[in-house]
Biopython code that builds the backbone (N, CA, C, O; Angstrom):
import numpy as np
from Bio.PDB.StructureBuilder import StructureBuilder

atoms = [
    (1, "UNK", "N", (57.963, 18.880, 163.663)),
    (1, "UNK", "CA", (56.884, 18.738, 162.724)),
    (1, "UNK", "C", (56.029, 17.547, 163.156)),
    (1, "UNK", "O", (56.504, 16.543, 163.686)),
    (2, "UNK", "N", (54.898, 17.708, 162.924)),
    (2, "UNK", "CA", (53.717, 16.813, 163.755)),
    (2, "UNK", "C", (52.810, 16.427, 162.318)),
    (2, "UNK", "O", (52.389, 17.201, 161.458)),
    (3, "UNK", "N", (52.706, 15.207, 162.392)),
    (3, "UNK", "CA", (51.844, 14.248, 161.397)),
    (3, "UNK", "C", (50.314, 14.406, 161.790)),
    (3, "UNK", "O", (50.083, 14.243, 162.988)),
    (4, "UNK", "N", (49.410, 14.650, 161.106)),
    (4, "UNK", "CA", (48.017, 14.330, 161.241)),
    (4, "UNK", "C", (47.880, 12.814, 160.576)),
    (4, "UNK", "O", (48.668, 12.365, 159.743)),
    (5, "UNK", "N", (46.389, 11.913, 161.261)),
    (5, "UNK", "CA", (46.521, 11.056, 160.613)),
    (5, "UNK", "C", (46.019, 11.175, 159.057)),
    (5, "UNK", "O", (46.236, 10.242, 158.283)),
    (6, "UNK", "N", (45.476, 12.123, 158.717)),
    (6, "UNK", "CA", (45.184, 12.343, 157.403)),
    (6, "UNK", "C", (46.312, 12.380, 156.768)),
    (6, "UNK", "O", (46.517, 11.500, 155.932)),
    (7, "UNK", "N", (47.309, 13.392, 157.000)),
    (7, "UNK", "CA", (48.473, 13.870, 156.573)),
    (7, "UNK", "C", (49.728, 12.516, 155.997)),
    (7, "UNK", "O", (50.445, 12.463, 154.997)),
    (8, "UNK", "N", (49.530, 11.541, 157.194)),
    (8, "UNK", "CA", (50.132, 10.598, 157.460)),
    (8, "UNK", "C", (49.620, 9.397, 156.149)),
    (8, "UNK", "O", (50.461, 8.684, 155.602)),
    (9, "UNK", "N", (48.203, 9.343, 155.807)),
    (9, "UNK", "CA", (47.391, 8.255, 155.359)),
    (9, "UNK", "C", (47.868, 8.962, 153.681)),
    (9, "UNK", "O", (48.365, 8.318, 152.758)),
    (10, "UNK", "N", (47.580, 10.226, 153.686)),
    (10, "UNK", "CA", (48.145, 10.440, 152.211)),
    (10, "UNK", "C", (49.581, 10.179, 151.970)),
    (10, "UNK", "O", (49.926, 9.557, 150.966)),
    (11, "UNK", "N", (50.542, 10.673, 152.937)),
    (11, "UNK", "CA", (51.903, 10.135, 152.316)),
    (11, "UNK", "C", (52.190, 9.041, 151.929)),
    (11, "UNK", "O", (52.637, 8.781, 150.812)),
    (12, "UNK", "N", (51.881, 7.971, 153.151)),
    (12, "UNK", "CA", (50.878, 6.049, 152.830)),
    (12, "UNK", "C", (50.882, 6.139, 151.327)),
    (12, "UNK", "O", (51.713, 5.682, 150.542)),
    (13, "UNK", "N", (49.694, 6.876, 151.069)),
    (13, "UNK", "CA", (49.618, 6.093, 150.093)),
    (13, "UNK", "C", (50.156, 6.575, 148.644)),
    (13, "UNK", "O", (50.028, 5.996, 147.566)),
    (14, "UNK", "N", (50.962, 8.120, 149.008)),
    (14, "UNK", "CA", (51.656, 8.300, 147.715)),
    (14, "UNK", "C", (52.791, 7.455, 147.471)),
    (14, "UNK", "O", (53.301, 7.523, 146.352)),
    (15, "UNK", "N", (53.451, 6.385, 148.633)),
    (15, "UNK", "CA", (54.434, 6.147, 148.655)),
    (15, "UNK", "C", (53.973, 5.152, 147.701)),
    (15, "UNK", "O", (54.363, 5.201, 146.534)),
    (16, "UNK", "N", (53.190, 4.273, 148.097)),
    (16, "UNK", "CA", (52.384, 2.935, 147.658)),
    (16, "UNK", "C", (52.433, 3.097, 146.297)),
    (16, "UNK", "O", (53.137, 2.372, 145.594)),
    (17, "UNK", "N", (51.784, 3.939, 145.879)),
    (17, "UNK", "CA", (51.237, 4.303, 144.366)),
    (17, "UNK", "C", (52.674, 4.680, 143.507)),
    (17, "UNK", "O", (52.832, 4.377, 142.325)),
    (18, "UNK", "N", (53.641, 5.369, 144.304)),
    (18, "UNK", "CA", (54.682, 5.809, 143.691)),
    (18, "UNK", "C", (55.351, 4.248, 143.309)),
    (18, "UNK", "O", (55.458, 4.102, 142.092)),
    (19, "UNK", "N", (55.751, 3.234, 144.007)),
    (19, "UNK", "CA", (56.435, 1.724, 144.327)),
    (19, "UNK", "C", (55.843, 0.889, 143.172)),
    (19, "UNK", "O", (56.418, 0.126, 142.396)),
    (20, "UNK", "N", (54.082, 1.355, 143.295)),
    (20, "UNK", "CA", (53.748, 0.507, 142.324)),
    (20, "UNK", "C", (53.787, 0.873, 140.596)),
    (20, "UNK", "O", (53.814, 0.056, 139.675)),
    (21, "UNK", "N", (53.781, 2.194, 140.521)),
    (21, "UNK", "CA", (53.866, 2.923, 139.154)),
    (21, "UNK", "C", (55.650, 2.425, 139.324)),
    (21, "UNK", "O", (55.518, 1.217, 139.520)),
    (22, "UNK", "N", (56.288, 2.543, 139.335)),
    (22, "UNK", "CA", (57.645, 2.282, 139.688)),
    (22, "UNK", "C", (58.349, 0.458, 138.971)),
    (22, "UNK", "O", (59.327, 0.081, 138.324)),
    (23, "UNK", "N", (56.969, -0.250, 139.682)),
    (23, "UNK", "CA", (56.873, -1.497, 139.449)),
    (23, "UNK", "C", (56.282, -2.037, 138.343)),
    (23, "UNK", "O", (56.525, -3.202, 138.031)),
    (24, "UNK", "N", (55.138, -0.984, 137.364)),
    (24, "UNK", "CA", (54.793, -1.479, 136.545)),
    (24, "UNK", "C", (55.698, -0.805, 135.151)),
    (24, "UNK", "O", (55.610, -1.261, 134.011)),
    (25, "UNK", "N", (56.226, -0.087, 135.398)),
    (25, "UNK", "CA", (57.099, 1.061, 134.492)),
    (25, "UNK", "C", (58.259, -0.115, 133.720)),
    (25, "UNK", "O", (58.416, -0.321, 132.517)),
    (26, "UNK", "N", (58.895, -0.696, 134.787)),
    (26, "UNK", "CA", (59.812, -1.964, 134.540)),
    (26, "UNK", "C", (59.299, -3.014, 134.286)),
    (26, "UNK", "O", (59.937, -3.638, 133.438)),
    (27, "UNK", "N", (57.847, -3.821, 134.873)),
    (27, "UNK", "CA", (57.649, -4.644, 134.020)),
    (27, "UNK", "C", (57.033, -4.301, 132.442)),
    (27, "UNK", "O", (57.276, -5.057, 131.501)),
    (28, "UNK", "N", (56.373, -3.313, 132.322)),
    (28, "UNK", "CA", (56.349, -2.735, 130.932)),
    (28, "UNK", "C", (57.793, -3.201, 130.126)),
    (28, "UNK", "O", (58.182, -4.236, 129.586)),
    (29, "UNK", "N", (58.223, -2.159, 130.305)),
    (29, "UNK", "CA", (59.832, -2.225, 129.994)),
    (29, "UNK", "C", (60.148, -3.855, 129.514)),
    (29, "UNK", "O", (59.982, -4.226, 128.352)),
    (30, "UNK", "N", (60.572, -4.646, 130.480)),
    (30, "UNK", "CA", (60.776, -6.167, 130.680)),
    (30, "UNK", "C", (59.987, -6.824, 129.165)),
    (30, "UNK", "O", (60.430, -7.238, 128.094)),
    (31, "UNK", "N", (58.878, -6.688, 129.637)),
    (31, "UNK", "CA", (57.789, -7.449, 129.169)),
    (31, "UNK", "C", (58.374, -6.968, 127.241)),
    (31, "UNK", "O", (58.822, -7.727, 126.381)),
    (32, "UNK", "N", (58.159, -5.736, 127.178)),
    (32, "UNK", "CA", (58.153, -4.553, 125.658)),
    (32, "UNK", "C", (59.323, -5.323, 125.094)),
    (32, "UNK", "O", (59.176, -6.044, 124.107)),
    (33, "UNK", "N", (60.551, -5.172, 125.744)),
    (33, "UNK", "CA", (62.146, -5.253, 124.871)),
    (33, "UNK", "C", (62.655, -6.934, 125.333)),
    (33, "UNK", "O", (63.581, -7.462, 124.717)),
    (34, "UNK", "N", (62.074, -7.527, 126.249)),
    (34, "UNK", "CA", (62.806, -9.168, 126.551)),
    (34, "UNK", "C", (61.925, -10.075, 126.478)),
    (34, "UNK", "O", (61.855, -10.752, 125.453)),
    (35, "UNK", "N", (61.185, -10.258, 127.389)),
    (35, "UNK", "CA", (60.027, -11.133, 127.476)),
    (35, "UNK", "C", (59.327, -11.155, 126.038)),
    (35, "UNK", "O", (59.479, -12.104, 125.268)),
    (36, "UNK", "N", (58.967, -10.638, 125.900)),
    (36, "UNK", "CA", (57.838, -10.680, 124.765)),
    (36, "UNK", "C", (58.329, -10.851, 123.180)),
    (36, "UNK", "O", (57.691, -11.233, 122.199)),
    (37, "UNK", "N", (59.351, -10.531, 123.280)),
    (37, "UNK", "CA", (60.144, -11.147, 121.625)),
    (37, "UNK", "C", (60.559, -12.531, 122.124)),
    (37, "UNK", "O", (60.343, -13.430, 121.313)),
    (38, "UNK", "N", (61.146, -12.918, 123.363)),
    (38, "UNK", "CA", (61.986, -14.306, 123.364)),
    (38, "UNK", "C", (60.534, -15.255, 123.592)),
    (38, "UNK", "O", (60.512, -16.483, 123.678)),
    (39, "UNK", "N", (59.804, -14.686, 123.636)),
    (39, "UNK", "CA", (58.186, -15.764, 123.658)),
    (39, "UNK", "C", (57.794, -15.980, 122.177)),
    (39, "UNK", "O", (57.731, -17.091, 121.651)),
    (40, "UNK", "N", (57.467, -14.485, 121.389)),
    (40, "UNK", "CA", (57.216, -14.179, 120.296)),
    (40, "UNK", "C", (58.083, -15.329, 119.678)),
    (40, "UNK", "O", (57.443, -16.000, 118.868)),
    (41, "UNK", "N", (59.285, -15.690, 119.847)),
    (41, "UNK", "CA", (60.176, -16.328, 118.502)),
    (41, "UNK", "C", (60.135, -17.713, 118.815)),
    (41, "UNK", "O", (60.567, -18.559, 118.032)),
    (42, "UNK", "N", (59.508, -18.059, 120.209)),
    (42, "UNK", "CA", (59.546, -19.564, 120.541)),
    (42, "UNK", "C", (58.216, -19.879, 120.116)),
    (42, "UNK", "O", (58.140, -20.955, 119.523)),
    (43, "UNK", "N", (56.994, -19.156, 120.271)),
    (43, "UNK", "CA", (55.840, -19.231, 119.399)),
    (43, "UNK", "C", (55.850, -19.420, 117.795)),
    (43, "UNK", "O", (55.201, -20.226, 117.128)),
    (44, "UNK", "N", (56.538, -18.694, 117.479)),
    (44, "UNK", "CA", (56.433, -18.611, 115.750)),
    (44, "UNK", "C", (57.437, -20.131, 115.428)),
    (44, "UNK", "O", (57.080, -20.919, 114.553)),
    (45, "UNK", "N", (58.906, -20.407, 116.408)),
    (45, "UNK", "CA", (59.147, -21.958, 116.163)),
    (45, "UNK", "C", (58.158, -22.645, 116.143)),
    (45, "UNK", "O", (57.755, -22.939, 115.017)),
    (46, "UNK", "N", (57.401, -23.153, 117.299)),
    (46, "UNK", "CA", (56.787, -24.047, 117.551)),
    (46, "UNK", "C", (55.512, -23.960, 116.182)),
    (46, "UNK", "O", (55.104, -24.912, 115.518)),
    (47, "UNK", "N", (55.291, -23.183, 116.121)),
    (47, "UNK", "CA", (54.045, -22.931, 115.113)),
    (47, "UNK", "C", (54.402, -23.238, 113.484)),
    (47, "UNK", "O", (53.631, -23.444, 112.547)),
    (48, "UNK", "N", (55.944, -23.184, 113.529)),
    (48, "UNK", "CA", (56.866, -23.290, 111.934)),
    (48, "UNK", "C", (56.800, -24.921, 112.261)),
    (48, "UNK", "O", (55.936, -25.598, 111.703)),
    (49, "UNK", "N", (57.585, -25.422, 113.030)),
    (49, "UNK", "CA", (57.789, -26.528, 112.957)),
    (49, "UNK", "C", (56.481, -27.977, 113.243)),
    (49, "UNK", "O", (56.630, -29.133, 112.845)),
    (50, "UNK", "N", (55.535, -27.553, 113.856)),
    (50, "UNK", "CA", (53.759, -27.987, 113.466)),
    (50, "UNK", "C", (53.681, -27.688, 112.340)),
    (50, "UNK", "O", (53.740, -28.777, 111.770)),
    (51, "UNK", "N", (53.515, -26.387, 111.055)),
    (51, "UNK", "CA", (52.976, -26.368, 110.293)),
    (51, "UNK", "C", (54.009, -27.500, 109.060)),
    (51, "UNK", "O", (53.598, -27.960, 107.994)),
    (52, "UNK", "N", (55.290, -27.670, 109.638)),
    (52, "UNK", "CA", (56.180, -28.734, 108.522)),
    (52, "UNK", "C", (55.566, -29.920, 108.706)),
    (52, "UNK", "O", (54.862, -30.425, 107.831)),
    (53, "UNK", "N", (55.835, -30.590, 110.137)),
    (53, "UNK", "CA", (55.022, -31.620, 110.772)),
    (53, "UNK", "C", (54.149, -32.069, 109.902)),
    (53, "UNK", "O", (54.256, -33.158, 109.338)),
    (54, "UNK", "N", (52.951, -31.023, 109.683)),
    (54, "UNK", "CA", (51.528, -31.615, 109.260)),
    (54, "UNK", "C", (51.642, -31.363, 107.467)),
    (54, "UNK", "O", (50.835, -31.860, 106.682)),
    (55, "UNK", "N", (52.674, -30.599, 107.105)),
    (55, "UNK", "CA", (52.925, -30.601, 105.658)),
    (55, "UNK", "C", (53.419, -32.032, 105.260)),
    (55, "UNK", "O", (52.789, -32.842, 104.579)),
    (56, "UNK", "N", (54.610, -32.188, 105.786)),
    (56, "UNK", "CA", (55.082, -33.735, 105.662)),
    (56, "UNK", "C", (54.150, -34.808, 105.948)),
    (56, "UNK", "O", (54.275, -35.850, 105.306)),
    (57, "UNK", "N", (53.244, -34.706, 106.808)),
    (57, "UNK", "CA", (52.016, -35.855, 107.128)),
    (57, "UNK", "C", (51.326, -36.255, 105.978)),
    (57, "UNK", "O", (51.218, -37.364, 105.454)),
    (58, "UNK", "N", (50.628, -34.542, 105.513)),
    (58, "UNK", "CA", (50.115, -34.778, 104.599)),
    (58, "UNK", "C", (50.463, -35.232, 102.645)),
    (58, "UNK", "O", (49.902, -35.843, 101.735)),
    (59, "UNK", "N", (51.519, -34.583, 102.846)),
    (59, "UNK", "CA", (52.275, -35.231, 101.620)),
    (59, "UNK", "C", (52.727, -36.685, 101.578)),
    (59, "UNK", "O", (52.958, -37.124, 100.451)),
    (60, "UNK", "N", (52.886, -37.468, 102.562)),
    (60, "UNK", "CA", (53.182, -39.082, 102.497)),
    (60, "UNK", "C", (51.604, -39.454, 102.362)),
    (60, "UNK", "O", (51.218, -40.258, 101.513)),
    (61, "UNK", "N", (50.798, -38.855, 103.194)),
    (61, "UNK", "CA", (49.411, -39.703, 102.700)),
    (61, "UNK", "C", (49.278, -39.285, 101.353)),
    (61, "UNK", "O", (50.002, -39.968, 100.629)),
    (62, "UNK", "N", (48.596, -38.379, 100.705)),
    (62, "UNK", "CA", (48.948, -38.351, 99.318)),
    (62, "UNK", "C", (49.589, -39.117, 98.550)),
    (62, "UNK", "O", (49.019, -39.811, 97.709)),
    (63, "UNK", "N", (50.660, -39.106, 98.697)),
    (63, "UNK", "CA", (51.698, -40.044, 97.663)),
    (63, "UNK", "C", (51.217, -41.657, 98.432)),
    (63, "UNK", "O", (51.253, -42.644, 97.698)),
    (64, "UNK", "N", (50.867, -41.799, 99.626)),
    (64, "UNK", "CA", (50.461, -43.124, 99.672)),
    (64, "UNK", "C", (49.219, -43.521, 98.939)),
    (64, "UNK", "O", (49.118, -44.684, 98.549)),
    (65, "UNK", "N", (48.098, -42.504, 98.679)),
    (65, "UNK", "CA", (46.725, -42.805, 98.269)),
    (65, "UNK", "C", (46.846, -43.115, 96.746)),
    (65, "UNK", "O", (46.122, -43.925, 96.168)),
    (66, "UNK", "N", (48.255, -42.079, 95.907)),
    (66, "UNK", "CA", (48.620, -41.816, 94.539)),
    (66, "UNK", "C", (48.747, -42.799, 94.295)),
    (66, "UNK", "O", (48.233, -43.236, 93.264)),
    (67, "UNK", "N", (49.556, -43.673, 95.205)),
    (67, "UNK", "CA", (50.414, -45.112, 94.779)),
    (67, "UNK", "C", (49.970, -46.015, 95.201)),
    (67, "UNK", "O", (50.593, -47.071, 95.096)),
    (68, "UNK", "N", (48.611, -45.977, 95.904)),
    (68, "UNK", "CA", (47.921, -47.077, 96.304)),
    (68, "UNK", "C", (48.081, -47.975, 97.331)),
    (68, "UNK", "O", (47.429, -49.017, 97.384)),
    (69, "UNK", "N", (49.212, -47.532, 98.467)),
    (69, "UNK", "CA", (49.731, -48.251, 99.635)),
    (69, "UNK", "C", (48.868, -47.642, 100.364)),
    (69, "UNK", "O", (49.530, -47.483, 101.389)),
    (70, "UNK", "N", (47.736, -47.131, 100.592)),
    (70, "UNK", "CA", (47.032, -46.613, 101.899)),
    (70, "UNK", "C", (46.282, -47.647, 102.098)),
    (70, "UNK", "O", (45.795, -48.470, 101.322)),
    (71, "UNK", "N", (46.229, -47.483, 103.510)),
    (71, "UNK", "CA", (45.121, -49.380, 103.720)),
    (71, "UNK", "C", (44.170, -48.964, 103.769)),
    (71, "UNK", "O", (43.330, -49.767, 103.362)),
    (72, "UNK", "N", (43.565, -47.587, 104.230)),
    (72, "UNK", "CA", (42.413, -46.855, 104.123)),
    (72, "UNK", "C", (41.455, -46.949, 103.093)),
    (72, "UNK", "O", (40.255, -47.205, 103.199)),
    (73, "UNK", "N", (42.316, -46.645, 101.794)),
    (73, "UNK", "CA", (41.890, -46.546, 100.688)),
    (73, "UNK", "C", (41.523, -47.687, 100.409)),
    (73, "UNK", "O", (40.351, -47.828, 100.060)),
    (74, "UNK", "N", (42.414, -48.862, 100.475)),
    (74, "UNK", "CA", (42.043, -50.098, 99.943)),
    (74, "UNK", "C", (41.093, -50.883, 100.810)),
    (74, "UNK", "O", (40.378, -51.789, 100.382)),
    (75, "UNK", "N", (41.131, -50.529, 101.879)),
    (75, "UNK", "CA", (39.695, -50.947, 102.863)),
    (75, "UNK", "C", (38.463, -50.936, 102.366)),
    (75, "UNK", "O", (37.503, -51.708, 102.373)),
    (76, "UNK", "N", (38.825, -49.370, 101.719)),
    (76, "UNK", "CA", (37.198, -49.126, 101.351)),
    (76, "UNK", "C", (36.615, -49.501, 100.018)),
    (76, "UNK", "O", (35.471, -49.877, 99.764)),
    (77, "UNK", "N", (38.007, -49.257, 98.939)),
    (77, "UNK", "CA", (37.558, -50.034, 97.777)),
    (77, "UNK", "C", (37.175, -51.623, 98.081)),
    (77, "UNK", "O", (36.306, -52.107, 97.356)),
    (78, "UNK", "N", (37.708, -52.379, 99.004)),
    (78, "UNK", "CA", (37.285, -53.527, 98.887)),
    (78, "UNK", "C", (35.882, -53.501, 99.053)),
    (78, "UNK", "O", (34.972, -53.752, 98.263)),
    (79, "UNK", "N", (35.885, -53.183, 100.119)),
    (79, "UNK", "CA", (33.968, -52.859, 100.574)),
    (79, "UNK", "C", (32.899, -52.279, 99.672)),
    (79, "UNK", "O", (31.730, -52.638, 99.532)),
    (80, "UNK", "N", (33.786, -50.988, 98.907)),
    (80, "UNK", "CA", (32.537, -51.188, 97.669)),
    (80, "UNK", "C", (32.590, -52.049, 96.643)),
    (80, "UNK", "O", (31.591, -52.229, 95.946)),
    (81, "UNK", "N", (33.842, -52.743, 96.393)),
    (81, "UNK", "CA", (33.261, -53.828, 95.253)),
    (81, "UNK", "C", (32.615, -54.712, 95.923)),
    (81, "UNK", "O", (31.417, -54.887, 95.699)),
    (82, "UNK", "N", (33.368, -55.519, 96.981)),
    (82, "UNK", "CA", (31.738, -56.433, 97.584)),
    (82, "UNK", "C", (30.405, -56.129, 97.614)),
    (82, "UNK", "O", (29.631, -57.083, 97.541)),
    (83, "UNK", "N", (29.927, -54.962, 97.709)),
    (83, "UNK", "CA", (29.178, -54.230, 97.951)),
    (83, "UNK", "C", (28.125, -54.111, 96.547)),
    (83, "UNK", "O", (26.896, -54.178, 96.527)),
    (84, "UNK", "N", (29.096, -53.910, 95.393)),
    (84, "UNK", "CA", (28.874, -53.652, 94.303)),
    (84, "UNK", "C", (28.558, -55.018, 93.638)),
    (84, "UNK", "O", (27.475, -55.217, 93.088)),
    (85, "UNK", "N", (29.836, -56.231, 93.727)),
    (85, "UNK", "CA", (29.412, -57.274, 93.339)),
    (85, "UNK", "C", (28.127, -57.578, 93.872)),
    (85, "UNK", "O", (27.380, -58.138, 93.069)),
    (86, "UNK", "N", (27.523, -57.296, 95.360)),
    (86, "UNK", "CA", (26.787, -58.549, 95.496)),
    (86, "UNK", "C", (25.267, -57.913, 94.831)),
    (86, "UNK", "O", (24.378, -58.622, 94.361)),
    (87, "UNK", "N", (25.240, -56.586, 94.918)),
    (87, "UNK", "CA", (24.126, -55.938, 93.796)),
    (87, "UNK", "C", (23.880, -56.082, 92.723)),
    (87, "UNK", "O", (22.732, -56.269, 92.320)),
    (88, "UNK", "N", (25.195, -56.014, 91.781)),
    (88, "UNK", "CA", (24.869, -56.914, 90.643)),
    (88, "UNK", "C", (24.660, -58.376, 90.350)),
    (88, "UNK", "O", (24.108, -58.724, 89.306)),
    (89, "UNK", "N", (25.137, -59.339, 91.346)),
    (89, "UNK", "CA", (24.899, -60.165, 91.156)),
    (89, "UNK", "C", (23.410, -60.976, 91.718)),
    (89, "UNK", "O", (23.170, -62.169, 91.535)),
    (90, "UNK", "N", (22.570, -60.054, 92.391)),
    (90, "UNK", "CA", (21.660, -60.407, 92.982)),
    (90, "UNK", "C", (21.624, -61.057, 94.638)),
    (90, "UNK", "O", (20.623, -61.458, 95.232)),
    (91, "UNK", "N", (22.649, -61.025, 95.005)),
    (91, "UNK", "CA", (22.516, -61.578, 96.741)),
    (91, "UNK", "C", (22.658, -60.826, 97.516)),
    (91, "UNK", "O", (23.344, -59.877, 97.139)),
    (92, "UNK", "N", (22.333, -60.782, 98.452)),
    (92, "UNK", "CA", (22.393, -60.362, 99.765)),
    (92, "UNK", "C", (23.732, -60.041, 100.113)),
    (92, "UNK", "O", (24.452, -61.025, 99.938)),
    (93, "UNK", "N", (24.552, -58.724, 100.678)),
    (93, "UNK", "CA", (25.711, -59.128, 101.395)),
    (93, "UNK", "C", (25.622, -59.829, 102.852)),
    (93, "UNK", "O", (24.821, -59.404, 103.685)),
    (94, "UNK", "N", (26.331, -60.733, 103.075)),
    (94, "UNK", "CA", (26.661, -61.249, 104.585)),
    (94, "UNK", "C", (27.335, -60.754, 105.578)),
    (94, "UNK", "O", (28.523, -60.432, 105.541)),
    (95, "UNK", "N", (26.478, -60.664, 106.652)),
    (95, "UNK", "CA", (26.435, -59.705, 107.614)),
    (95, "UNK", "C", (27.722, -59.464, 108.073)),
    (95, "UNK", "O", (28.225, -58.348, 108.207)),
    (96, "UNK", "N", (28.245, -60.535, 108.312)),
    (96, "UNK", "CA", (29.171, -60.968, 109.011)),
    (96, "UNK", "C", (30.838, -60.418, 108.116)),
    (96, "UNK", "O", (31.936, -60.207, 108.632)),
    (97, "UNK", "N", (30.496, -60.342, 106.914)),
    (97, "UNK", "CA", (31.600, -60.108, 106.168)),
    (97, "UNK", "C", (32.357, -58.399, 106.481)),
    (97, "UNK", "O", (33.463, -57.969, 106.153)),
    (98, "UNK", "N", (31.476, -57.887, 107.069)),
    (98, "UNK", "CA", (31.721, -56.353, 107.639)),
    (98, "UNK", "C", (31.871, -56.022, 108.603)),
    (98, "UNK", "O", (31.784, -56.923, 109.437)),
    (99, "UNK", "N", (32.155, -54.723, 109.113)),
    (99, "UNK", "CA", (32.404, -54.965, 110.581)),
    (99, "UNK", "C", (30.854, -53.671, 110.935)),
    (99, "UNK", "O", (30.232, -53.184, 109.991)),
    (100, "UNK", "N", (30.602, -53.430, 112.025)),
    (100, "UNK", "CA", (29.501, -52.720, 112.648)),
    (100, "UNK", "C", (29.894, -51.797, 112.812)),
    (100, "UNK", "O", (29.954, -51.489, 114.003)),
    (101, "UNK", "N", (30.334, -50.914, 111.953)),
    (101, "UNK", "CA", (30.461, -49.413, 111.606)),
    (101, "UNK", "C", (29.345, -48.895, 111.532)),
    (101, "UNK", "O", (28.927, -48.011, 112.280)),
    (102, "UNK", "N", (28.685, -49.467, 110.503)),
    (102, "UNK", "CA", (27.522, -49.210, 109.807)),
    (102, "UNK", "C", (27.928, -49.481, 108.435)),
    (102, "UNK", "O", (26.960, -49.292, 107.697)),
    (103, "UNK", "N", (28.947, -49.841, 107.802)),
    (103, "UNK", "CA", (29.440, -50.323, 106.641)),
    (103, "UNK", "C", (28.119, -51.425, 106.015)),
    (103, "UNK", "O", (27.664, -52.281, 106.774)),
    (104, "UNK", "N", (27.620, -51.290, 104.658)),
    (104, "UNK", "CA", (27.101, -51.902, 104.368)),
    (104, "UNK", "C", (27.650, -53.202, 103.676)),
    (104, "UNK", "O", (26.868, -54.063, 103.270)),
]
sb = StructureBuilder()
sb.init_structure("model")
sb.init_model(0)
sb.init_chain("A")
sb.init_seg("    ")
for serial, (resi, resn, name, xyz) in enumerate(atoms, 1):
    if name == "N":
        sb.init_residue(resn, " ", resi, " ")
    sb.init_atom(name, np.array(xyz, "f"), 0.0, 1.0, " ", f" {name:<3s}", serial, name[0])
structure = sb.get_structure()
């Protein structure tokens, strides 16, 4: 039996095509029943344990703002009563007493 190169170039490439359908059949497979749940469940951790993370973050600030230990908070109340005093009292605030935020 004698090969043409045509003859020859199609078997080529049924083999090819057969190897690679072959190759994607199993990573399907792979990917469907292993891969893709043991990703799936390390995703949904990581995503559970961020969303506690930032639950707990936000519940200590809260209870810090409730109870008045935030320095944030008290930063800024200071700044508006200075702010406030020196309006009612008629002066100028001093420049210097603020920092260059733009804080008045």
């Amino acid at each position: 039996m004698t090969l043409t190169p045509t003859e020859l170039f199609w078997m080529l490439f049924g083999a090819a095509a057969l190897a690679s359908g072959i190759t994607l059949i199993v990573l399907h497979f792979a990917f469907k029943y292993r891969i893709g749940p043991q990703l799936e469940r390390r995703i949904d951790h990581r995503l559970k344990t961020g969303a506690k993370l930032l639950e707990e973050s936000i519940r200590l600030r809260l209870v810090e703002v409730l109870t008045g230990k935030s320095d944030v908070i008290r930063d800024r109340a200071k700044g508006i009563a200075k702010t406030g005093i020196s309006l009612l009292s008629g002066r100028r605030p001093i420049r210097d007493e603020y920092d260059d935020e733009g804080d008045f």
